[in-house]
C-alpha positions in Angstrom: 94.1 93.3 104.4 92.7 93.6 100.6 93.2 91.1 98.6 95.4 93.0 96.4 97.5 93.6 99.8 97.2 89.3 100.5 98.4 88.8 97.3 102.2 90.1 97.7 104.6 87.5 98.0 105.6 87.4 101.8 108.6 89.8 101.8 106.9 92.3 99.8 104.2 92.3 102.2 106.0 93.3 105.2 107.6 95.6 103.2 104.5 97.4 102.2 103.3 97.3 105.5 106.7 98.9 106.9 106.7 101.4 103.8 103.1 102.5 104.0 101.9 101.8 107.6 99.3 99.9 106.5 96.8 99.3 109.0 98.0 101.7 111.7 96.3 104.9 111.0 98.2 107.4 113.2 97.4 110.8 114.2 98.3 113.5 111.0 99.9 116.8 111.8 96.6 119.3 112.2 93.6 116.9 112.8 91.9 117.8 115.8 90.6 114.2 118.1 87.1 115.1 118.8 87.8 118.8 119.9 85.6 121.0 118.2 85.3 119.0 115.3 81.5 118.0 113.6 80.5 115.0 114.1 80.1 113.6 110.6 81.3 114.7 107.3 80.4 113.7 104.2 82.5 112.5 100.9 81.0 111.9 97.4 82.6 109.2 95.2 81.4 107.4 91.9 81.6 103.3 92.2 85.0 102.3 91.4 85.5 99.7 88.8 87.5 98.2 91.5 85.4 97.1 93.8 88.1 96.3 96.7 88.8 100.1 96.7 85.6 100.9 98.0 85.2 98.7 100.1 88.9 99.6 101.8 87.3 103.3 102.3 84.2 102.0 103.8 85.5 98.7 105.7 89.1 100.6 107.0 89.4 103.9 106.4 86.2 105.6 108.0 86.3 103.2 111.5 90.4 104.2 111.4 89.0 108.0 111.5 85.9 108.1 113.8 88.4 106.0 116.2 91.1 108.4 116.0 88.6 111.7 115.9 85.4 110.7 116.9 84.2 112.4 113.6 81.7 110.0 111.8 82.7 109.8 107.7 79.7 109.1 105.2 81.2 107.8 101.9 78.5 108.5 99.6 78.9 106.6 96.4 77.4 107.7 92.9 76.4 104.9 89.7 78.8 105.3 87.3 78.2 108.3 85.2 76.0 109.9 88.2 78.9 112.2 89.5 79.4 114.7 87.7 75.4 115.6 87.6 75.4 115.3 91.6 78.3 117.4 92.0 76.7 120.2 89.4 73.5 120.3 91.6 75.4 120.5 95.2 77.9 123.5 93.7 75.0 125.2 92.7 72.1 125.0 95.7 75.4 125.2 98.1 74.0 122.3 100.2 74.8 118.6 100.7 78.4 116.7 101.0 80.8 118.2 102.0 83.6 116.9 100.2 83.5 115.1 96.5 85.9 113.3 94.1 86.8 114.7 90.8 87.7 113.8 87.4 89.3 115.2 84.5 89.1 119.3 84.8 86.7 119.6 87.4 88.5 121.7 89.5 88.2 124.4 87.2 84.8 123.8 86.2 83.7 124.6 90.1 86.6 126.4 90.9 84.5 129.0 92.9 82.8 126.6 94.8 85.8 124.8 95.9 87.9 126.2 99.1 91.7 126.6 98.4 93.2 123.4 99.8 97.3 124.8 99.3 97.9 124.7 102.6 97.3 120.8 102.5 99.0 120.2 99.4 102.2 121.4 100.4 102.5 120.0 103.3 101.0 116.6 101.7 103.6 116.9 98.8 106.5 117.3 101.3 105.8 114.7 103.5 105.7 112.5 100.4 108.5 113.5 98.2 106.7 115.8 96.4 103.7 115.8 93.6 104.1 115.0 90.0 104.2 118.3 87.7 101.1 116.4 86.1 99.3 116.3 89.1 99.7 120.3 89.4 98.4 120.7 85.8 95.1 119.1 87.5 94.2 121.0 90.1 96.0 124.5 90.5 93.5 127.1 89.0 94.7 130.9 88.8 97.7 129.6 91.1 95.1 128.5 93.9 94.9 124.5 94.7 91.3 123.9 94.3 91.9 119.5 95.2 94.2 117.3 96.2 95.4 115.6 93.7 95.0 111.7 94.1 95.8 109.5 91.0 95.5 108.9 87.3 93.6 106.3 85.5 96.1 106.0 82.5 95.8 105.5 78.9 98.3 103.0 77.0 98.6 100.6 74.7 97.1 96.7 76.0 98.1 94.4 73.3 98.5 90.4 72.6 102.3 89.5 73.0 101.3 86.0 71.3 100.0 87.6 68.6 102.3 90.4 68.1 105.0 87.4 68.3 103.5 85.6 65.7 104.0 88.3 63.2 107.6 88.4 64.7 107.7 91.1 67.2 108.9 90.4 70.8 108.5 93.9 71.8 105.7 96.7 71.5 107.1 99.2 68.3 108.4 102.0 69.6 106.9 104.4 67.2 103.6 104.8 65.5 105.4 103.7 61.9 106.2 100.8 63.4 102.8 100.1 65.1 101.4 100.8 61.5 103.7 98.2 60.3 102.7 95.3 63.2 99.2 96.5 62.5 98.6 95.7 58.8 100.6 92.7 59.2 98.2 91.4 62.1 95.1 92.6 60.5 96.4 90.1 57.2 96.5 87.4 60.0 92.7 88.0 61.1 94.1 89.9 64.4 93.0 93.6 63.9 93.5 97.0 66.1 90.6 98.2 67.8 91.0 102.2 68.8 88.4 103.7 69.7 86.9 106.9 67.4 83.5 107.2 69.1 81.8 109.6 71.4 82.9 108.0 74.7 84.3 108.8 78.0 88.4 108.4 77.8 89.6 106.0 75.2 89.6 108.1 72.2 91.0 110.9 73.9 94.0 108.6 75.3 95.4 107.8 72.1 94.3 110.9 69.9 95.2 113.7 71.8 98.9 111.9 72.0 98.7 110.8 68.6 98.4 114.9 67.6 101.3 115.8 70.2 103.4 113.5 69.0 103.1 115.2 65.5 103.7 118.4 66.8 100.5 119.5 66.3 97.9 120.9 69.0 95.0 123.0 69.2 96.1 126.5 70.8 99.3 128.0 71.8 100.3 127.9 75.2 98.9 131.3 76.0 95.1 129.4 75.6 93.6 132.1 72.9 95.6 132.0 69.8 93.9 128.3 67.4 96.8 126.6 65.8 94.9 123.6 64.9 95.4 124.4 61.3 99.2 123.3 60.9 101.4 120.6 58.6 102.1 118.7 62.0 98.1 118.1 62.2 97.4 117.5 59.1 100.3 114.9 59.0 98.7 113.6 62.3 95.1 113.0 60.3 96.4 111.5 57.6 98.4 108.9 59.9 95.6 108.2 61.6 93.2 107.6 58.1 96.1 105.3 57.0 95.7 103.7 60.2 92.5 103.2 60.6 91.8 101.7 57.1 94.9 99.2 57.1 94.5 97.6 60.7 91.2 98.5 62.2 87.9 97.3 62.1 85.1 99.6 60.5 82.8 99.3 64.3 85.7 101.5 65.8 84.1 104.4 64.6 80.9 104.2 66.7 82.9 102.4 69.8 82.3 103.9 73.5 84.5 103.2 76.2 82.7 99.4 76.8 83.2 98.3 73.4 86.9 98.1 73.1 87.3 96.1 76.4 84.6 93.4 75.3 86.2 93.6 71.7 89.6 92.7 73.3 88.4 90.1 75.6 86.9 88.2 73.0 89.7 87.7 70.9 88.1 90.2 68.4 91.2 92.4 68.4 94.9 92.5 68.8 96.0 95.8 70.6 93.5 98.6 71.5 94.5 101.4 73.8 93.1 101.7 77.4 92.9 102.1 81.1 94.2 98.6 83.3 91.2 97.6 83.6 91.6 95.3 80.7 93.9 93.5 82.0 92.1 93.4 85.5 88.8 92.2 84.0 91.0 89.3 82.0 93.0 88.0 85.1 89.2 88.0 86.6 87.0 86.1 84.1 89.9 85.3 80.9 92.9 83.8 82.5 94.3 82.5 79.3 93.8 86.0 77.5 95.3 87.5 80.6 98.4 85.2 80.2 99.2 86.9 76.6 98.4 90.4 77.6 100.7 92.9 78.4 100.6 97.0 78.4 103.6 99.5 76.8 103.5 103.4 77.0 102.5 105.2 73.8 104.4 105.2 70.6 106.6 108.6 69.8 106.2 110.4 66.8 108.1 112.0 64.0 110.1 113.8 66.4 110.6 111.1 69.3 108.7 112.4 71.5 105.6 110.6 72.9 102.7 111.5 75.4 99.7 110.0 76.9 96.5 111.9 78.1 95.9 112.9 81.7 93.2 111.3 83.1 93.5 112.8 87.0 90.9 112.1 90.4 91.4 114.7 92.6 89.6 115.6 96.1 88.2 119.0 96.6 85.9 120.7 99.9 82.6 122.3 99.0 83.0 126.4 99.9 79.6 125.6 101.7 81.1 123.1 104.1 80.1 124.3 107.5 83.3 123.9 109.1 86.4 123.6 106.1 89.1 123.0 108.4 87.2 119.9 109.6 87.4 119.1 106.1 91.2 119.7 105.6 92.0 117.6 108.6 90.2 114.9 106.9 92.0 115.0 103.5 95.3 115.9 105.3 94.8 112.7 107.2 93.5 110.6 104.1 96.9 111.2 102.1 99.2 110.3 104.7 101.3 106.9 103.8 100.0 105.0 106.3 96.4 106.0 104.9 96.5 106.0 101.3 99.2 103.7 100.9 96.5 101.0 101.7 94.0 102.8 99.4 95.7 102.9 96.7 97.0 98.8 96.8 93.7 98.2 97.2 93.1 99.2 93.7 96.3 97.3 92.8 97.4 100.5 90.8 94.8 101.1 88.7 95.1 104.6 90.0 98.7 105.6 89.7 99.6 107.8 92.6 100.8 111.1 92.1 103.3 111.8 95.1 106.8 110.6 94.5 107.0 108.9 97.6 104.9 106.0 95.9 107.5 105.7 92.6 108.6 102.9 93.7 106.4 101.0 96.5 105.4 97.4 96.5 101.9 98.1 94.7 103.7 98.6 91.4 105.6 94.9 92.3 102.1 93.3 92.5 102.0 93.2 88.5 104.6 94.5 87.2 103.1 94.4 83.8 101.0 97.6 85.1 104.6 100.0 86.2 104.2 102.0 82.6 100.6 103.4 84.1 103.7 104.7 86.6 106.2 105.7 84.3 103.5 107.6 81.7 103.0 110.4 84.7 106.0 112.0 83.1 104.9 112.5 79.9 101.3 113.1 80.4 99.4 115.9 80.1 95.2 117.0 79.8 93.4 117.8 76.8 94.2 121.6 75.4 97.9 121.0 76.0 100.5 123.1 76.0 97.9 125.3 77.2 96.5 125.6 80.6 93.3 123.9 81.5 90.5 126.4 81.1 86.8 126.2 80.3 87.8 126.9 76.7 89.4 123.5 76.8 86.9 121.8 78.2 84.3 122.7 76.0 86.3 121.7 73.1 86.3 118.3 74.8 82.9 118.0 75.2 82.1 118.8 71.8 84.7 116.1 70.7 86.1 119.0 68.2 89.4 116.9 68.5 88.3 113.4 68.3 85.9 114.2 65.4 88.4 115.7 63.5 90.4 112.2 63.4 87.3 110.2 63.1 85.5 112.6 60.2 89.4 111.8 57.9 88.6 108.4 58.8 85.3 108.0 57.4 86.4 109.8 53.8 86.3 113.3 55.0 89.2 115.1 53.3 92.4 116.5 55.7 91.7 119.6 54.6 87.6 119.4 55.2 88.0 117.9 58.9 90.8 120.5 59.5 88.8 123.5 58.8 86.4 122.6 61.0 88.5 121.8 63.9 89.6 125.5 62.9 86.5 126.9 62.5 84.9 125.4 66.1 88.1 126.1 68.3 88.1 129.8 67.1 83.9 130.1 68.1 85.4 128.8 71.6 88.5 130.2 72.6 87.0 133.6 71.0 88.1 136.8 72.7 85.4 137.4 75.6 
């Protein structure tokens, strides 16, 4: 077993191995045992952060398939940051693995090198209780399934409940007033906030993109054309965040990447930051004592009391060039039964929260509890471009940062007005009529 499997108490063990099958891969509906299948297959997957998750594909999963199949699976794995560039040059000379992991919008970025995968998905989803509406925001482009959906790497709010209980809260605030409040009242105390507002991967969209939501602002209508950016609710959203910044943050924030929040937290530097587990994973790892006073709470609401967190999905999709896609579909219909990636995903203790219902409430989340609101955010998260559909409008609004440098601009003495009109101004060049 992994070690996050080992490290279950003893009943929750054998009820994760009763729930999920764990260890017993059995024959999926559709997979064909060495009848006319290929004889290897190929998979392309960044290196996880968690390093027990690879090695549960490589060390359980691919000997549990060539035994079953006879079908030989290559896990190819990718430096971090490598993906996205390998998957770009295979979509486009149509050659090499024949399956690859996704993040974010990929799907709809490659959409027409991807094979419509619906026929797996439903029968995945029913098998399984069905998929979170999240997950569907992910992969379904112009009503085809273009991946499987697999997990999401959440964004919330990792914070010091010593701390935080020194200033006399027992609790994370429930809205971002009250955060506001904690926060200049720890920053007095020599305990700032540490968000980050730089170009980076995921951190500053997980807590800016909510932060607009929860204002009631966003940056098209739901019909993905028509630029609202240029509201009240946003420009109430800026000026929070200004005020925010300047009376419990440090000034570095504004440069920050993904790294620099987690080694800003785990040396005591700051008080709350907002951020994938993996805080909390690397601290139980190398910081025990920081670990001890750590704890994670979903996003604040706004105004309205509403609150939202940013959708951060992996998905698995087949290359249109793969020689034989129903190989392929065999594979992944057989990599998301229970007994599969019930074992996958505790292997990984959670850090990617499953989206199938059938895994709400299995023994992974009971491992650390402390992790369950990566769980319960599913239901209020949604990607970047929100209310509107994903679309490659969206994403290159994302890649130009046209939302994060918006907040960050007010925070470094750019008037609401100023960082507003360009927001406005960039959207409309994007999400012009073609």
């Amino acid at each position: 077993m992994t070690r996050a499997v080992h490290a279950l108490p003893d009943n929750s063990r054998r009820q994760f191995l009763k729930a999920t099958g764990f260890g017993v891969a059995g024959a999926a509906l559709g997979v064909r045992p060495g009848v006319g299948a290929p004889k290897t297959m190929s998979i392309m997957h960044e290196n996880s952060f968690i390093r027990t998750y690879d090695e549960y594909f490589q060390k359980a999963l691919i000997p549990a398939y060539e035994k079953l199949t006879g079908v030989k699976i290559k896990y190819e794995l990718v430096s971090v940051g490598g993906l996205q560039t390998r998957v770009t040059t295979v979509a486009e000379t149509g050659s090499g693995p024949d399956m690859t992991l996704n993040f974010f919008n990929w799907p709809f970025l490659y959409d027409e090198k991807y094979v419509d995968v619906g026929d797996v998905a439903e029968e995945v989803g029913k098998k399984s209780g069905g998929w979170h509406d999240a997950a569907k925001e992910a992969v379904i482009v112009n009503g085809k399934w273009k991946a499987i959906p697999f997990g999401n790497v959440g964004q919330l709010m990792n914070w010091r409940t010593d701390w935080f209980k020194e200033a006399g809260y027992d609790k994370f605030p429930d809205t971002w007033d009250e955060l506001l409040e904690a926060g200049i009242k720890l920053n007095a105390m020599g305990h700032p906030f540490g968000f980050e507002l730089g170009h980076g991967f995921g951190d500053n969209h997980g807590w800016l993109y909510p932060l607009l939501w929860s204002y009631g602002g966003r940056e098209v209508e739901p019909d993905g054309k028509t630029v609202v950016i240029d509201s009240a609710e946003t420009a109430r959203a800026v000026d929070f965040a200004r005020t925010f910044f300047q009376k419990t943050m440090i000034e570095d924030v504004l440069g920050w990447t993904d790294p620099n929040n987690n080694k800003a937290y785990l040396s005591g530097q700051i008080s709350c930051t907002n951020n994938a587990e993996s805080i909390l994973w690397a601290a139980k790892r190398d910081f025990p004592e920081i670990a001890k006073a750590t704890d994670q709470s979903l996003n604040p609401k706004g105004p309205g009391g509403q609150r939202f967190h940013i959708l951060l999905p992996w998905s698995h999709s087949i290359f249109s060039h793969t020689p034989d896609q129903q190989a392929a579909k065999d594979f992944l219909r057989w990599l998301m039964e229970p007994a599969q990636v019930g074992g996958w995903y505790a292997s990984a203790d959670s850090y990617y929260a499953p989206f199938l219902h059938a895994f709400d409430d299995a023994p992974l989340w009971h491992v650390e509890p402390r992790n369950i609101p990566y769980r319960d955010s599913l239901a209020t998260s949604h990607p970047p471009g929100w209310p509107a559909p994903i679309s490659r409008a969206s994403s290159e609004s994302v890649a130009k940062y046209v939302v994060v440098d918006m907040f960050a601009k007010a925070c470094a003495g750019k008037s609401t007005k100023e960082v507003i009109a360009d927001a406005n101004t960039q959207l409309k060049q994007i999400y012009r009529p073609t």
